[in-house]
Backbone as CSV, one residue per row, in Angstrom:
resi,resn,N_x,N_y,N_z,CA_x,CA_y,CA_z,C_x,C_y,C_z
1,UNK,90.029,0.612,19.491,89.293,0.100,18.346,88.111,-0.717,18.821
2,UNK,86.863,-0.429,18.418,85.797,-0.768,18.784,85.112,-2.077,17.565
3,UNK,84.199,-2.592,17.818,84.111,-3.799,16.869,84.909,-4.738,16.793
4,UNK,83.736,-5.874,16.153,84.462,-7.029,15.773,85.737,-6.816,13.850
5,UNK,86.630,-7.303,14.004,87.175,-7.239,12.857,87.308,-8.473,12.063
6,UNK,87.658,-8.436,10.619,87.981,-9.818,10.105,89.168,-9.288,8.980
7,UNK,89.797,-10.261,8.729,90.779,-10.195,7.717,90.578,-11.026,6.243
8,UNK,90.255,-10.386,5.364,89.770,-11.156,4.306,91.379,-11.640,3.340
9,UNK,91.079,-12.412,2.536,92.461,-13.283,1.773,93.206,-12.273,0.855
10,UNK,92.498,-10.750,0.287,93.305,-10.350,-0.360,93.680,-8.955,0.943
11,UNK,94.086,-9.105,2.093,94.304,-8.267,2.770,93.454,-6.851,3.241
12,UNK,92.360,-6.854,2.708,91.082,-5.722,3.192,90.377,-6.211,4.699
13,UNK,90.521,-5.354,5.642,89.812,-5.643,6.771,88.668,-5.121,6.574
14,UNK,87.746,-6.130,7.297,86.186,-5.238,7.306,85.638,-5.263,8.870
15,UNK,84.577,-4.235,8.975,84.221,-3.855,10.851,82.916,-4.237,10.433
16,UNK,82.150,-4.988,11.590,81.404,-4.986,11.898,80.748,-3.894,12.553
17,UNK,79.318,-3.101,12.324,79.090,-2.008,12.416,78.710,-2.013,14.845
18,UNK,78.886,-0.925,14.894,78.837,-0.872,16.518,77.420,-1.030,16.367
19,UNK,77.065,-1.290,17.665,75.339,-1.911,18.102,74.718,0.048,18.165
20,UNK,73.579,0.028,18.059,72.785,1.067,17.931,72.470,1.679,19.549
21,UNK,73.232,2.434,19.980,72.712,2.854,21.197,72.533,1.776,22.187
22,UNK,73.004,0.700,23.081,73.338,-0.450,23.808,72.448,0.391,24.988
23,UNK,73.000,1.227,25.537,72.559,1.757,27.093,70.781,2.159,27.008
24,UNK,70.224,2.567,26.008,68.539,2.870,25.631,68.181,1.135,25.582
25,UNK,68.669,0.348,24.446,67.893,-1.061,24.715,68.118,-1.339,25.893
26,UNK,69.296,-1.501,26.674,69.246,-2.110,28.260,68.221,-1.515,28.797
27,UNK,67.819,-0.370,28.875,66.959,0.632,29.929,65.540,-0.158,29.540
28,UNK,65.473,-0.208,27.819,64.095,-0.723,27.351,63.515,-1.649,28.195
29,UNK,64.805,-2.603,27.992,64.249,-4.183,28.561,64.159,-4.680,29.971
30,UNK,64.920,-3.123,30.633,64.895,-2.858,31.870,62.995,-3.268,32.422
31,UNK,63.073,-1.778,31.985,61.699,-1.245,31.941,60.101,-2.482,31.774
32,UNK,60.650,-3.322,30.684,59.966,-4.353,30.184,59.870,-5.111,31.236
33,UNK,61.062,-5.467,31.953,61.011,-6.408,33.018,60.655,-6.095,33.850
34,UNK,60.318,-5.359,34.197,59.536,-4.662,35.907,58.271,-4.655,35.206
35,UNK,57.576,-4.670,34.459,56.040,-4.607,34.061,56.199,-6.013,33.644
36,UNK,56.794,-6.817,33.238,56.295,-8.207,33.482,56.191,-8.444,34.663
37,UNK,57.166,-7.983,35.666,57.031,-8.652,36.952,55.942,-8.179,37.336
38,UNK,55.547,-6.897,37.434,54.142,-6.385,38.208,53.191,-7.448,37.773
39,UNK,53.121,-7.641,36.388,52.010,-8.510,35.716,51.909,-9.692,36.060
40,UNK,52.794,-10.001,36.487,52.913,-11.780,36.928,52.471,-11.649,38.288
41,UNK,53.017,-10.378,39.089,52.586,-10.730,40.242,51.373,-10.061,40.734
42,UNK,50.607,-9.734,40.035,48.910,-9.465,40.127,48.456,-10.636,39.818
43,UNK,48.918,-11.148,38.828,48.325,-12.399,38.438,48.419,-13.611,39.291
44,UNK,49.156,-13.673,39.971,49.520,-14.458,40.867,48.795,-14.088,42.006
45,UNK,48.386,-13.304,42.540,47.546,-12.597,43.584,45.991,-12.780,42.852
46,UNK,45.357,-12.510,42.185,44.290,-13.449,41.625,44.369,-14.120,41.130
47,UNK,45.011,-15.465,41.217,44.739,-16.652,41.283,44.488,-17.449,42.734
48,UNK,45.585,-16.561,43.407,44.920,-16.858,45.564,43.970,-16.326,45.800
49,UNK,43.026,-14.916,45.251,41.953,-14.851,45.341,40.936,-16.056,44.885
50,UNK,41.110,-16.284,43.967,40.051,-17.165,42.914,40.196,-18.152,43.757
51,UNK,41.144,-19.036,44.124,41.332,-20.312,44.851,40.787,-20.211,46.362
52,UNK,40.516,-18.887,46.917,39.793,-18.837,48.094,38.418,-18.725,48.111
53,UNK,37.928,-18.156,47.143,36.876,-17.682,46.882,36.140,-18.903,45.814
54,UNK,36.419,-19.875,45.536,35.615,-20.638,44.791,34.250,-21.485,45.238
55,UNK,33.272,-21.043,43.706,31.898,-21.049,43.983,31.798,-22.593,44.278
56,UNK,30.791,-23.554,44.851,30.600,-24.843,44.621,29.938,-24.800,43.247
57,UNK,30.482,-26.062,42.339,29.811,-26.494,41.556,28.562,-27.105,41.470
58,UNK,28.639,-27.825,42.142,26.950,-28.264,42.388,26.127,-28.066,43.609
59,UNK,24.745,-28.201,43.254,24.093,-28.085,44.622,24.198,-28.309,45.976
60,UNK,23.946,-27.826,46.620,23.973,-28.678,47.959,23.132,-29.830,48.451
């Protein structure tokens, strides 16, 4: 028996319905998380560019 159950006062059980396909959202958020990481870590790689490469502000 799958689901959560409850027992109501005049004796009718009711199910909570099963989650929609579990193994596709995991993969989703899989997926999601490796393109945040790429994204963070480009971003993170130009920002050590930028910090090496910075122009002077004022004249010499």
């Amino acid at each position: 028996m799958g689901g959560w159950r409850c027992w109501y006062d005049d004796g009718v059980m009711a199910r909570a319905p099963e989650p929609a396909e579990p193994p596709s959202e995991l993969e989703a958020l899989r997926a999601r998380c490796e393109e945040l990481e790429l994204e963070n870590a480009i971003l993170a790689g130009t920002v050590e560019i930028l910090k090496k490469a910075q122009a002077p502000t004022r004249p010499p």
